[in-house]
C-alpha positions in Angstrom: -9.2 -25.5 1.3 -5.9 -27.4 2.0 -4.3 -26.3 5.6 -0.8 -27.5 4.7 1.6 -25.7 2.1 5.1 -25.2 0.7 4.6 -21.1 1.7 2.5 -19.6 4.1 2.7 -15.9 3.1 1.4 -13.6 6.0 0.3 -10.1 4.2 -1.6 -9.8 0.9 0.2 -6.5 0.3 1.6 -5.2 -2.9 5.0 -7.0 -1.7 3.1 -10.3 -0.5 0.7 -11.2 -3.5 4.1 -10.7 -5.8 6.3 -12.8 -4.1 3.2 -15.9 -3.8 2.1 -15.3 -7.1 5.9 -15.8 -8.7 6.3 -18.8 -6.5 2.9 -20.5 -7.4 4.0 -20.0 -11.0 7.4 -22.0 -10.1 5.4 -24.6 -9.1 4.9 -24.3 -5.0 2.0 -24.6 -2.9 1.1 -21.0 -1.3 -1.3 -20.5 1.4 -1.4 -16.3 1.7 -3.3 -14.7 4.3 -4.5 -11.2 5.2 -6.8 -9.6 8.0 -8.0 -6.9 5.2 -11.0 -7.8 3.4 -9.2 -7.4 0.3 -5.6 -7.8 -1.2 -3.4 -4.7 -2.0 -2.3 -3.5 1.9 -1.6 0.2 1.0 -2.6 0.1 -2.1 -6.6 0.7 -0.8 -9.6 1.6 -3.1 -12.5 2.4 -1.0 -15.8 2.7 -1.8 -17.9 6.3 -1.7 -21.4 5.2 -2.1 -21.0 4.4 -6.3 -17.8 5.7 -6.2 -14.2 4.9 -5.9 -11.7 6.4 -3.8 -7.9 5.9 -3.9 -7.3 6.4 0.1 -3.5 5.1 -0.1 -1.1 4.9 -2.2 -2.0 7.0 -5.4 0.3 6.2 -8.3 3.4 4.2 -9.0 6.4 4.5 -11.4 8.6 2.1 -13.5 12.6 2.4 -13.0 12.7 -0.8 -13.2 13.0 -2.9 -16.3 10.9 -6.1 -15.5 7.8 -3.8 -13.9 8.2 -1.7 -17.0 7.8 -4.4 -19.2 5.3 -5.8 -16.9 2.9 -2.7 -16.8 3.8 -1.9 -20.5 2.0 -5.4 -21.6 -1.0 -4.3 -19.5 -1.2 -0.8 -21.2 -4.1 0.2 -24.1 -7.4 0.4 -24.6 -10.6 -2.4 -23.8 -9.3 -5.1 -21.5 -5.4 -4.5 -21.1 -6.8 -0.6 -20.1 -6.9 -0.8 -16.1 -3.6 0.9 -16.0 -2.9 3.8 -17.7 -0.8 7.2 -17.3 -2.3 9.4 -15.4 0.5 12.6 -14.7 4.0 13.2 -15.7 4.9 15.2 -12.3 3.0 17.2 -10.1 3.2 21.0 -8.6 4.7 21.7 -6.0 2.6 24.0 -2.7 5.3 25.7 -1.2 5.4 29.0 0.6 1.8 29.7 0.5 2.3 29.4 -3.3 1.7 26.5 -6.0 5.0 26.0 -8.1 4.8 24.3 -11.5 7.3 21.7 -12.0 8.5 20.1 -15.4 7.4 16.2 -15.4 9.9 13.4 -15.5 8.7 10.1 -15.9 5.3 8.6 -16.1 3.2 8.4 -12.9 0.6 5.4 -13.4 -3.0 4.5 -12.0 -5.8 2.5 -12.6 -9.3 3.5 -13.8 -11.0 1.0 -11.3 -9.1 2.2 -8.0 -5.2 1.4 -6.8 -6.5 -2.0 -5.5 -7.0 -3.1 -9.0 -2.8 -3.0 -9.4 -2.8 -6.1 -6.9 -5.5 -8.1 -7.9 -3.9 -8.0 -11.4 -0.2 -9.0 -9.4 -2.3 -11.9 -7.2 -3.8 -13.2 -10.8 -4.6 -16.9 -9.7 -4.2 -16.7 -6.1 -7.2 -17.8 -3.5 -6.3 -15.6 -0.9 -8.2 -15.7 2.4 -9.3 -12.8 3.9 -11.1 -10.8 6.9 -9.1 -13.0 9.4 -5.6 -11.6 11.5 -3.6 -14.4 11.9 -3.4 -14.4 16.1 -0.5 -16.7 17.1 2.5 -18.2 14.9 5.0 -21.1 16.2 7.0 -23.6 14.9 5.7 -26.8 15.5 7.0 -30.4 14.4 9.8 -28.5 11.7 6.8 -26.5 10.1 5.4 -23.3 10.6 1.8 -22.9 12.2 -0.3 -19.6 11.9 -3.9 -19.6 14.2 -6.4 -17.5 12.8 -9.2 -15.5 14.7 -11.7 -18.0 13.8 -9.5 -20.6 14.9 -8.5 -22.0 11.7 -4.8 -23.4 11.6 -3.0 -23.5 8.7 1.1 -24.9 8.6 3.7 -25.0 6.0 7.3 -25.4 5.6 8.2 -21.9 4.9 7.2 -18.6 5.9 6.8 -15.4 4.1 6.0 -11.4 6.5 4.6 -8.9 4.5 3.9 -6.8 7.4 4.7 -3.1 8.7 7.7 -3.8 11.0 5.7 -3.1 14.3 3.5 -5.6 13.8 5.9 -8.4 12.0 8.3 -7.8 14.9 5.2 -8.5 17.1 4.2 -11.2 15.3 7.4 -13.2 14.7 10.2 -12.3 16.8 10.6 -15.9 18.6 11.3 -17.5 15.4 13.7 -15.0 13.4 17.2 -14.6 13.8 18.3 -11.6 16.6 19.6 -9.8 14.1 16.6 -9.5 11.5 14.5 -8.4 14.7 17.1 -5.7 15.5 17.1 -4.3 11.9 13.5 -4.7 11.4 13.0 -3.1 14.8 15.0 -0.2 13.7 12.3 0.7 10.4 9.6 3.2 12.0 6.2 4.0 9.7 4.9 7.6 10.4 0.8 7.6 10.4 -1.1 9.6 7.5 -5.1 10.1 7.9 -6.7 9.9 4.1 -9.5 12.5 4.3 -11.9 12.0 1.4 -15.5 13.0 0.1 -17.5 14.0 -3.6 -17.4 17.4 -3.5 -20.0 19.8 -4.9 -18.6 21.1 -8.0 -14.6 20.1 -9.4 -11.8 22.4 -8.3 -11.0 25.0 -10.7 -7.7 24.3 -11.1 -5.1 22.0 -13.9 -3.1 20.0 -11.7 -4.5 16.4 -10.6 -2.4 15.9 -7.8 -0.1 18.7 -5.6 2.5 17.7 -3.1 2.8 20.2 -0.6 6.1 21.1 1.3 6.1 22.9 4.7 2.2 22.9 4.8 1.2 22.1 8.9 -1.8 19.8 7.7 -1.5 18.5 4.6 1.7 16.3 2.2 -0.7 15.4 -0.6 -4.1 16.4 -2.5 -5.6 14.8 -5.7 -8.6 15.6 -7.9 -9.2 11.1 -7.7 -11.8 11.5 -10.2 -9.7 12.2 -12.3 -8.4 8.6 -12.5 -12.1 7.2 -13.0 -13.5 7.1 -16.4 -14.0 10.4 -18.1 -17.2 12.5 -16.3 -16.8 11.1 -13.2 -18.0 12.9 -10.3 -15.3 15.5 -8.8 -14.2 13.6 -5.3 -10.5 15.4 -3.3 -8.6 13.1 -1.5 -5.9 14.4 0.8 -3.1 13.2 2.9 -1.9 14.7 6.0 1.0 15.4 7.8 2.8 12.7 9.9 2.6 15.0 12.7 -0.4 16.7 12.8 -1.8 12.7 12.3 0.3 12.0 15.3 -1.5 14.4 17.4 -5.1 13.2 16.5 -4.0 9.3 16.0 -6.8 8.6 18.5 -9.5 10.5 17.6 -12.8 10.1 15.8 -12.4 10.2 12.4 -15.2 12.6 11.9 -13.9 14.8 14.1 -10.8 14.4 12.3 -12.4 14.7 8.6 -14.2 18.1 9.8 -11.1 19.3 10.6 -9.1 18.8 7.4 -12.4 19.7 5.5 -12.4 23.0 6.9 -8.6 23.9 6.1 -9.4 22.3 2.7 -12.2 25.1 1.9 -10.0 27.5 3.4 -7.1 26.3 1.2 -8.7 25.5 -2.1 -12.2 26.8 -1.4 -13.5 22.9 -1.5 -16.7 22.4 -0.6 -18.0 19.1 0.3 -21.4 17.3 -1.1 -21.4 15.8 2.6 -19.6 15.4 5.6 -15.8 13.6 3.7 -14.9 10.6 5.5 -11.4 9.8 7.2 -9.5 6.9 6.7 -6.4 6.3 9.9 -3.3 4.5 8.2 -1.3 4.0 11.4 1.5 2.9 9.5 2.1 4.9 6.0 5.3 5.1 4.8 9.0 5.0 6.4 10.0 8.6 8.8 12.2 10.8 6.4 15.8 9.3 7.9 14.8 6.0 6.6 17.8 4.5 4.2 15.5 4.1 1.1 17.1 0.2 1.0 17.3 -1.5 4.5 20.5 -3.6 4.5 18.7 -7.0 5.5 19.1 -10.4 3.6 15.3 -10.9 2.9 15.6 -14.5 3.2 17.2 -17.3 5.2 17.7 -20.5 4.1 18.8 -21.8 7.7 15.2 -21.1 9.1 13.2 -20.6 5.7 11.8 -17.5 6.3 11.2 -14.4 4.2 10.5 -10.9 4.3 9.1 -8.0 1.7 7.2 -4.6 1.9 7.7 -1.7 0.6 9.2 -0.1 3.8 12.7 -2.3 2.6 12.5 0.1 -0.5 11.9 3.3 0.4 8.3 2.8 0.8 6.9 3.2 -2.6 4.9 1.1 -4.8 7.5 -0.4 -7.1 9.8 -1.0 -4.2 6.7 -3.3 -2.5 6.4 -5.3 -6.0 10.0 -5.7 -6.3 11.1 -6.7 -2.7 8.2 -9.5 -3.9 9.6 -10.6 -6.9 12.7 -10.5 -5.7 12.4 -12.7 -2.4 10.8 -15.4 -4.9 13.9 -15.1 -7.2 16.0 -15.6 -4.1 14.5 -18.4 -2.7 13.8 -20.3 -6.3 17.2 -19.8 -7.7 
């Protein structure tokens, strides 16, 4: 692989693989790196022995027109199938009671797992993976990122797709004092995904309930029901931010026993085997977050940029537009 590059983009995120993939097809050289095995940040499908489980985020809309189009040309049966509708709105636990609720707009998924959203965005990309990138500097007018192994790789512009804790971390020698202090201001509340296949499906109608006021839980889902039809019944649930807080530290069986029991106590689910627990220290934006972070996403002067979903309001088309639109920004 070549070391040197137009863009090294830090984060193969939702935001990250956008934003490479629209400058690749304008005709720059991208390096894009991640410490995940895989490319999608949030947007995690895990695997469940043969199964596939959606452990972050768990469905996305279309406001805007490009991503609609964009998803529309990926719609229908065979090949173009991955991504589908899966819900128009979802009940609503409140009160110790479920509330039905009249659906909007589509909510969309994909029959192989969430991940599959950006490996279709990172089409064409050679990402490389399963290495945190240790040090960054400025070195000669270009930008130089170490890996773990050791592997250098430079480039004359610089892309963060990172929570803000750890791009702040990361990079705050080379941005300006002012990105730093807004970025520093953007906090991520923690979420544990408890998961597991569960001995016989819920007897319910809803595929996914958001909860409001519950002590453990935000979000449940019936994630088979985004497989292929028959699939095995698996629940995924979200917690809290603060009952996560409080356990941020601990095992995560001790933490998926936990949940389990308040899920059979709940919704009388009852496990195949012990679920698992999956620790997202960084999930989504505290509930005072502006849902647009005023912040010019990209400097000319030092040729840095910056995307995520925490800019939008910490949803999945907000990630893929903050991408598309740092590229348009620094092409136009």
């Amino acid at each position: 692989m070549d070391l040197t590059s137009d863009f090294l983009v830090i984060g193969a995120g939702l935001g990250g693989v956008a934003a490479a993939s629209r400058l690749v097809a304008s005709g720059q050289k991208v390096i894009i790196v991640d410490k995940a095995r895989g490319v999608g940040g949030r947007a995690a499908t895990k695997r469940l022995g043969d199964l596939r489980v959606d452990t972050g985020a768990q469905f996305f809309t279309t406001r805007d027109a490009e991503l609609t189009a964009w998803v529309a040309s990926r719609l229908g049966a065979g090949a173009r199938g991955e991504i589908f509708e899966w819900a128009r709105g979802f009940p609503l636990w409140k009160d110790g009671q479920i509330v039905q609720r009249d659906g909007t707009h589509p909510r969309y998924a994909c029959r192989s797992g969430m991940s599959q959203l950006a490996k279709l965005l990172a089409s064409g990309l050679e990402p490389v993976l399963g290495q945190p990138v240790i040090s960054l500097e400025r070195w000669s007018g270009r930008y130089r990122a170490t890996l773990a192994d050791g592997t250098t790789f430079e480039a004359t512009s610089l892309i963060l797709n990172l929570p803000p804790v750890q791009l702040v971390a990361l990079a705050a020698p080379l941005l300006d004092p002012s990105w730093t202090e807004a970025i520093s201001d953007v906090h991520l509340e923690p979420c544990f995904a408890i998961y597991g296949e569960l001995e016989s499906d819920l007897q319910v109608d809803w595929m996914g309930l958001e909860f409001e006021g519950h002590a453990t839980f935000r979000w449940i889902a019936r994630d088979h029901t985004r497989r292929a039809p028959g699939a095995r019944p698996v629940l995924l649930a979200h917690t809290t931010a603060l009952w996560s807080q409080e356990r941020l530290e601990d095992s995560p069986d001790a933490v998926a026993a936990e949940a389990a029991r308040e899920l059979e106590r709940l919704l009388g689910a009852r496990f195949r085997s012990a679920p698992q627990a999956h620790r997202w220290r960084y999930a989504r934006p505290t509930a005072d977050a502006p849902q647009k972070i005023s912040l010019e996403t990209w400097s000319a002067a030092t040729r840095i940029g910056v995307c995520g979903d925490w800019l939008r309001g910490g949803r999945v088309e907000g990630a893929i537009l903050s991408g598309w639109d740092l590229a348009r920004q620094i092409t136009r």
